[in-house]
C-alpha positions as CSV (number, residue, x, y, z in Angstrom):
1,X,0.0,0.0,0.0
2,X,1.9,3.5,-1.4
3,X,1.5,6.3,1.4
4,X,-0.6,8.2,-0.5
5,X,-3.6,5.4,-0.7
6,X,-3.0,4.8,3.1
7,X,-3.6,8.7,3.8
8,X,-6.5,8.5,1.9
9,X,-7.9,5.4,3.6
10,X,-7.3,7.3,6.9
11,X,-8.9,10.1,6.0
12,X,-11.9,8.3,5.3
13,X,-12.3,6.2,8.2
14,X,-11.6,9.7,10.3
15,X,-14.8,11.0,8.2
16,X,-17.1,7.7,8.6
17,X,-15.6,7.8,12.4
18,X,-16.9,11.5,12.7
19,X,-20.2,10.8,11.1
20,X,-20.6,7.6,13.6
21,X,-19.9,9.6,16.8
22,X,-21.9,12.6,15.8
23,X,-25.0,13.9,16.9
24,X,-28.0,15.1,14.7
25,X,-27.1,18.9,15.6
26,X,-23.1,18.1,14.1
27,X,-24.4,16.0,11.6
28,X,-26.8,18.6,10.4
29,X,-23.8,21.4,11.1
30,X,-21.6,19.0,8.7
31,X,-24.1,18.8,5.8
32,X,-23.9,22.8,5.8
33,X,-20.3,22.9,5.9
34,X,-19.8,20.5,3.2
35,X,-23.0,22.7,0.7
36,X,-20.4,26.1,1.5
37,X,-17.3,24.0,0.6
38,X,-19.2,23.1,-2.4
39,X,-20.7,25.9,-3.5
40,X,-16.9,27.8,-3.2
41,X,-15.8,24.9,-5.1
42,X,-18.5,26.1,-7.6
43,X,-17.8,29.5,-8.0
44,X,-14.0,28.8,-8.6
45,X,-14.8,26.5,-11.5
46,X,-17.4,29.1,-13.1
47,X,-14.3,31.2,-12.8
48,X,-12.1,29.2,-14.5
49,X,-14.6,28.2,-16.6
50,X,-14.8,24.7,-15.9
51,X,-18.5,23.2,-16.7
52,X,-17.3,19.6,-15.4
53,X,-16.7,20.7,-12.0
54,X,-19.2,23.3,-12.2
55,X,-22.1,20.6,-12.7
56,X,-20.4,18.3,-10.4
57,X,-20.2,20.4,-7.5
58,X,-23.6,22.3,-7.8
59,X,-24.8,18.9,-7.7
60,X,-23.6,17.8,-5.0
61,X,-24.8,20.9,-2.9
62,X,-28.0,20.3,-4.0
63,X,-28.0,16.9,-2.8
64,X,-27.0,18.2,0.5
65,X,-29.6,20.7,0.5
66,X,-32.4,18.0,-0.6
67,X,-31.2,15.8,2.5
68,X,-31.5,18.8,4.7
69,X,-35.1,19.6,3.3
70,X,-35.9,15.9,4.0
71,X,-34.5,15.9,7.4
72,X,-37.3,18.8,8.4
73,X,-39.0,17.7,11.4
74,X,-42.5,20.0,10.3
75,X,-44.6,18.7,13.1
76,X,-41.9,20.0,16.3
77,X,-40.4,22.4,13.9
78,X,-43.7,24.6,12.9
79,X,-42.9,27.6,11.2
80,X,-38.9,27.6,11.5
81,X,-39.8,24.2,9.5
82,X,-41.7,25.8,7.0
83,X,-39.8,28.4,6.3
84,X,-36.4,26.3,6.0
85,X,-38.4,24.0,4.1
86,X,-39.5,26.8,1.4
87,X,-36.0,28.4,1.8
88,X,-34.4,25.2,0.9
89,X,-36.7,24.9,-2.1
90,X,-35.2,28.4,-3.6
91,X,-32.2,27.5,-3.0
92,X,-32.3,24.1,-5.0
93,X,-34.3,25.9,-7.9
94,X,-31.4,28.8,-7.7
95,X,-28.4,26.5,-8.1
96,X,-30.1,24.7,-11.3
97,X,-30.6,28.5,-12.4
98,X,-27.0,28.7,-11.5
99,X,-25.7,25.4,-13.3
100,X,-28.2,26.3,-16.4
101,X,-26.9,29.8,-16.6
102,X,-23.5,30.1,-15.7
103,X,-25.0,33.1,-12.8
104,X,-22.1,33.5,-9.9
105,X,-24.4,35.9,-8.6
106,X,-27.1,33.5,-7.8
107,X,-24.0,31.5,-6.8
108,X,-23.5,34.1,-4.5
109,X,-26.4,34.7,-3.2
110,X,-27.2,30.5,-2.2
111,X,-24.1,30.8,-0.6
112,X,-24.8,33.7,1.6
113,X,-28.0,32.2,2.4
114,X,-26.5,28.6,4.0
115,X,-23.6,30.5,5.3
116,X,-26.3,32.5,7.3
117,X,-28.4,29.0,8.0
118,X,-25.1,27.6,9.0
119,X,-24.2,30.6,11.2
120,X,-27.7,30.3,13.3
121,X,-27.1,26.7,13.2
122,X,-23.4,27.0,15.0
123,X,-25.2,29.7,17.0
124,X,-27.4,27.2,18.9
125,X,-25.0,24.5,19.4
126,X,-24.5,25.0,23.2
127,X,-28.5,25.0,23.8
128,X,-28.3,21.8,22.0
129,X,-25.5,19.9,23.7
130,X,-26.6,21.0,26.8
């Protein structure tokens, strides 16, 4: 085994590891992270110009934004539900806009919009663990 598989190998059993151990509050604070990592990775390649990666990675951010719309609990969440749920919903129609379109500034905009989700999210971490 040459070092490099063996890092890699590490480094996923650290992430399956981290996923095992976690709660639903880091779990659900992880699925955010990884959209914004995403989405950056997204507006580099529409920089670049890079479609492939592009597509890929506005994919993938809608995937994570579809699990997070699933995960809605709308009968303890009530309104926050609802609203997250329809917020979710632009989103995911925004980033096709964004793949269909080549439009950083609807990029932009998605990404300011989790990274405020994700900020609340952090926000409430110690209410949760407590």
């Amino acid at each position: 085994m040459n070092a490099r598989h063996a890092m890699s190998a590490y480094s996923n059993t650290q992430v399956h590891s981290g996923i095992m151990d976690a709660s639903p509050h880091k779990l659900t604070a992880m699925l955010l992270g990884g959209a914004v990592d995403r989405l950056n990775v997204a507006r580099g390649a529409i920089a670049k110009g890079d479609v492939a990666q592009r597509g890929e990675m506005l994919g993938k951010a809608i995937s994570i934004l579809a699990q997070l719309q699933a995960d809605l609990d709308m009968e303890k969440g009530g309104d926050i539900a609802q609203n997250l749920e329809a917020l979710y919903d632009y989103m995911i129609r925004q980033l096709v806009e964004v793949n269909r379109q080549n439009d950083s500034t609807k990029l932009d905009e998605v990404l300011a919009l989790v990274n405020e989700i994700k900020a609340g999210w952090d926000g409430i971490r110690g209410e949760v663990d407590a």
